[in-house]
C-alpha positions in Angstrom: 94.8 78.5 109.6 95.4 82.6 111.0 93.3 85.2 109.6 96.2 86.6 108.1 96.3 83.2 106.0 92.5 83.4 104.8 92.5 85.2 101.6 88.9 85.4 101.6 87.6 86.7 105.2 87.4 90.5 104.8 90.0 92.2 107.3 88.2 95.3 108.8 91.6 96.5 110.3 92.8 98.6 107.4 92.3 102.1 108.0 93.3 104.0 104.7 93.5 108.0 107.4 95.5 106.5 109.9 97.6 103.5 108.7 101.0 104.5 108.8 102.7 102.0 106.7 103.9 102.4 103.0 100.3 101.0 101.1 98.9 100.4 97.8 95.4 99.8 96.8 95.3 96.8 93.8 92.3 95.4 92.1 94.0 91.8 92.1 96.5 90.3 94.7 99.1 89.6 91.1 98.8 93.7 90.6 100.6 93.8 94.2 103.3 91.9 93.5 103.8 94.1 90.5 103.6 97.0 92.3 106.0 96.0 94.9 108.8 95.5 92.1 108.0 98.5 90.2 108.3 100.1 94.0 111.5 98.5 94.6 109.6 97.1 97.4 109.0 94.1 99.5 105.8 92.9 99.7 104.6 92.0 103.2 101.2 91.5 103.5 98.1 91.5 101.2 94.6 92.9 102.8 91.1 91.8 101.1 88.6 94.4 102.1 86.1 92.9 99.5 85.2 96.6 98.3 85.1 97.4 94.9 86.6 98.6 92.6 90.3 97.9 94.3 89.8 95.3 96.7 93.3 94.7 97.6 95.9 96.8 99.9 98.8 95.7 99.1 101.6 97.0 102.1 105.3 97.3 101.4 108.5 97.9 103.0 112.0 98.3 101.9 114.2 95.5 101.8 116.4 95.0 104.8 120.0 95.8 103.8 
């Protein structure tokens, strides 16, 4: 299994300042997935930083067209 496929092994690589991708922060990984289609959005990845009170980055980018 990758890290990226460990939903539970905190990912200290998301930096909130300096990330320049198109993020959301989520307090469960379903709210991503709705936040991606109320976005219009595709969902790409799914961070757990394990810190409270919205654990979750959610990162998006557009559908390809």
């Amino acid at each position: 299994m990758t890290e990226e496929n460990q939903p539970n092994k905190p990912n200290d690589d998301f930096d909130p300042v300096s990330d320049p991708r198109d993020w959301s922060a989520a307090e469960t990984e379903l709210a991503c997935f709705a936040l991606a289609r109320s976005k219009g959005k595709q969902l790409v990845k799914i961070i757990n930083t394990k810190k409270p009170p919205m654990p979750f980055i959610c990162i998006f980018e557009d559908y390809p067209e």
